[in-house]
C-alpha positions as CSV (number, residue, x, y, z in Angstrom):
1,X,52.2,45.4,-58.8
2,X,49.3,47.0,-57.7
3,X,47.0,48.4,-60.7
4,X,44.1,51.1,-60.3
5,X,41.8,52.9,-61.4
6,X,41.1,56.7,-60.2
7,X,37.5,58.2,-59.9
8,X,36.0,61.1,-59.6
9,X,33.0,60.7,-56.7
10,X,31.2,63.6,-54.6
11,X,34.3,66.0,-55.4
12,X,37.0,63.6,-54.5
13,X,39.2,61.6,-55.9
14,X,38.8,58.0,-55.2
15,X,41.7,55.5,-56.1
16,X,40.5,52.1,-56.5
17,X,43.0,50.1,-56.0
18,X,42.9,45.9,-57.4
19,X,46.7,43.8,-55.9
20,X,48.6,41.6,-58.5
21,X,48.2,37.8,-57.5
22,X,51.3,37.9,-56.0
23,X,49.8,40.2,-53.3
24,X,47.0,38.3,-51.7
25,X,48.5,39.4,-47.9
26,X,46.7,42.9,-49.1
27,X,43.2,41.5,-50.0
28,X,41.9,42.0,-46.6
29,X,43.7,45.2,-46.2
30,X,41.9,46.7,-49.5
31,X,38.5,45.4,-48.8
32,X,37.9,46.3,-45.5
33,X,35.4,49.2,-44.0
34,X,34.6,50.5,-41.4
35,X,31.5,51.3,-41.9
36,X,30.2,52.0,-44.8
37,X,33.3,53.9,-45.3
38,X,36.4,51.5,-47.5
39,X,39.4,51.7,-45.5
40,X,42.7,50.0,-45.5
41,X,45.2,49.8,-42.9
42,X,48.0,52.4,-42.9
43,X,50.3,49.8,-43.1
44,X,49.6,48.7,-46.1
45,X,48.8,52.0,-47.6
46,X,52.2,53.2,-46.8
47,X,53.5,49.6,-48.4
48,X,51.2,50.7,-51.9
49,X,52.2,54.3,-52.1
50,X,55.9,52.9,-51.9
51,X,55.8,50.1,-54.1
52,X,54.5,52.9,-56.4
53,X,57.3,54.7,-56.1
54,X,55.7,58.1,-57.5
55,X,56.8,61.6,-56.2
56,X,53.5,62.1,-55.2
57,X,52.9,59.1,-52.9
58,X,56.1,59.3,-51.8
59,X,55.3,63.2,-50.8
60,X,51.9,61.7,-49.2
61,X,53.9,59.7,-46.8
62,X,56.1,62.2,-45.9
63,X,53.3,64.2,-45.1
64,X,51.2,61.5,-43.2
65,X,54.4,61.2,-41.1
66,X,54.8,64.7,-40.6
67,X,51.3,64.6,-39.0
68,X,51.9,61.9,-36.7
69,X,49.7,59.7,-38.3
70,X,52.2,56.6,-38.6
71,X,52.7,53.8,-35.8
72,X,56.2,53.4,-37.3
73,X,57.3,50.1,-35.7
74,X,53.9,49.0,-36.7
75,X,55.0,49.9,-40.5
76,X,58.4,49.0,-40.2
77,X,57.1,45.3,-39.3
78,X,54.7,45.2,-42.1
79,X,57.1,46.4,-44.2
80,X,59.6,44.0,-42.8
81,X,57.3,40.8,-43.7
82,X,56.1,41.7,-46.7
83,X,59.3,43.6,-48.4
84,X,61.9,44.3,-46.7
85,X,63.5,46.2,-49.3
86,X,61.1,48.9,-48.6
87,X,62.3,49.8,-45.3
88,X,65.1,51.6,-46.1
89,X,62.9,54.0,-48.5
90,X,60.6,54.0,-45.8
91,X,63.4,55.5,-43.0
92,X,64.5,57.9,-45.7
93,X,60.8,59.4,-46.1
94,X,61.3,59.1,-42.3
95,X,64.1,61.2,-42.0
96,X,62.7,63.7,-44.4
97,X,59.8,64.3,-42.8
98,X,61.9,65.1,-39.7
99,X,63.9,67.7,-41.7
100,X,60.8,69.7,-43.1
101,X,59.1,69.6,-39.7
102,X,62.0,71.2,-37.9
């Protein structure tokens, strides 16, 4: 599981986000930048907000897809190697974000 910590900086929210050992394949995700800027892959934001299985994060990927914002096969492989089981909740956001775009 990934734990967290939510701050408050310059107005924004800032979720800092630390993997369970279990999840070293997201250690370069979460502590790259590009930049000065922290950044992490979309991939692997999209596998966090799932595995946290909130309303809200699920709502954020809707919306990020919804945007156009997600290289789906890229996800879908990501998603693929590091738990599969996540691709079907992944398609389903998918297919929502279809509905409310239309």
């Amino acid at each position: 599981e990934v734990s967290g910590k939510t701050v408050y900086f310059q107005g924004v929210d800032v979720d800092l986000l630390f993997p369970s050992p279990d999840q070293d394949f997201l250690d370069d995700a979460i502590h790259r930048a590009v930049g000065a800027v922290p950044t992490i892959p979309i991939d692997a934001l999209i596998y966090m907000k799932l595995r946290a299985g909130r309303a809200r994060d699920q709502g954020d990927v809707v919306e990020l897809l919804k945007r156009g914002h997600v290289p789906v096969a890229k996800v879908i492989a990501y998603l693929t190697e590091h738990m599969p089981d996540f691709v079907e909740d992944f398609e389903s956001l998918r297919e929502q974000s279809k509905l409310e775009r239309d």
